[in-house]
N, C-alpha and C positions, 0 to 999 in steps of 0.2 A: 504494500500500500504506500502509495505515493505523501510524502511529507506536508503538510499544508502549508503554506506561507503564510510569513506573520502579517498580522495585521497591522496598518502604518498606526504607530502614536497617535493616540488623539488626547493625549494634555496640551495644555494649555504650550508647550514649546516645541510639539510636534504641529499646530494651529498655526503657530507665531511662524513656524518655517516657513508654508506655503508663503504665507502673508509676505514674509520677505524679501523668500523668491521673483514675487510679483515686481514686489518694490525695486529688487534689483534692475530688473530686466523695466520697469518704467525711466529709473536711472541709467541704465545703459541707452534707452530709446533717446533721451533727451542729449545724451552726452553724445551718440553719434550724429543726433538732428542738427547739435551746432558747430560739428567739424563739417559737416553737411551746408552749413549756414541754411539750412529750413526756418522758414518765418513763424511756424509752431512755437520755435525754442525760444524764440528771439527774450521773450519776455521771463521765462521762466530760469534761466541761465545769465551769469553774470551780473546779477542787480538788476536786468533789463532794461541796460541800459545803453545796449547799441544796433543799430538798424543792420549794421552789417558784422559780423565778427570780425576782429581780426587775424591774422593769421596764427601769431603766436599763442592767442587764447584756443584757437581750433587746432593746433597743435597739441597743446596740451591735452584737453577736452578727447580727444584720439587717443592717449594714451589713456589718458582714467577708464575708455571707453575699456580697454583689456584689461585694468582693473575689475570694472565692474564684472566681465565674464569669469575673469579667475574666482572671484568671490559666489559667484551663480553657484559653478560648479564646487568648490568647496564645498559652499551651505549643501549643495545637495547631496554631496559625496558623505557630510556625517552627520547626515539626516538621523542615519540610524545606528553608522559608523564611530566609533567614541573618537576623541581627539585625543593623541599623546600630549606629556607637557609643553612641548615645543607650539603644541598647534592649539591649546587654552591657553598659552601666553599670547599666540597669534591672535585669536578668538577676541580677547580681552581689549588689545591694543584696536582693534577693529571697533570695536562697541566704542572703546571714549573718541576714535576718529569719525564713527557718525555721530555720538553725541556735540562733538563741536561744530559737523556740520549742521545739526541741526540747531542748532543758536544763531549759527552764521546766515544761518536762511532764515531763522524768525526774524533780523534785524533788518532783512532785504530792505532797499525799495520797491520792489515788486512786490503787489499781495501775489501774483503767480507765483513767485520763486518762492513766497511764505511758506505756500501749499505743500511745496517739496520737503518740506519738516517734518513732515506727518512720516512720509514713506523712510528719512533717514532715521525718525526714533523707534520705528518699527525695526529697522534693519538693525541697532544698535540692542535695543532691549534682546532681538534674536540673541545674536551673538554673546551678549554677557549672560543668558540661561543658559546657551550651549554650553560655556565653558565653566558655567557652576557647575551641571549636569554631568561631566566629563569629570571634573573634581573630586566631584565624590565616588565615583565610581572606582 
């Protein structure tokens, strides 16, 4: 008789994943929209505060863009996978880098960019249960 597979988490930090997930991949949509210079981002990214990017900010923006996918795949890889110490130190250091981003977006001029606080304290609160989670283990 064949094995059954487990059934995904469903606390509250198996919940927070997906939610994260989303957010990452809403974060990478917007980081590649303004190496892209799409007029979606315009507002949402940088303070919104320029009609066109420029090149060095869409430079960067491109590289966060493979930030963002690293961290996709991460979060998904220890969805259910524990993290060694190296990777709850990782974990941890990632949680207070969106909590700063999310400060840095609440003080935006843009209410668009405000918005984007929501999805980095989402990403952030992830990350520091992961690596409680991982701790005790």
């Amino acid at each position: 008789m064949a094995a059954k597979p487990e059934l995904p988490n469903r606390s509250l930090l198996g919940n927070l994943i997906y939610l994260a997930e989303l957010a990452l991949i809403y974060n990478a949509a917007i980081l590649i929209s303004v190496t892209l210079n799409l007029d979606w981002a315009k507002p949402r990214a940088a303070g919104g505060q320029f009609e066109t990017f420029p090149i060095g900010i869409r430079i960067i923006y491109f590289g966060m863009f493979f930030g963002m996918v690293f961290l996709i795949l991460l979060l998904w890889r220890h969805r259910t996978i524990a993290l060694d110490q190296a990777g709850i130190r990782l974990a941890r250091i990632i949680g207070y880098v969106f909590i700063a981003s999310t400060f840095v977006q609440l003080i935006s001029r843009s209410p668009e960019e405000q918005t984007n606080a929501i999805p980095a304290s989402i990403i952030s609160l992830t990350f520091f249960l992961l690596a409680r989670r991982d701790r005790q283990r």
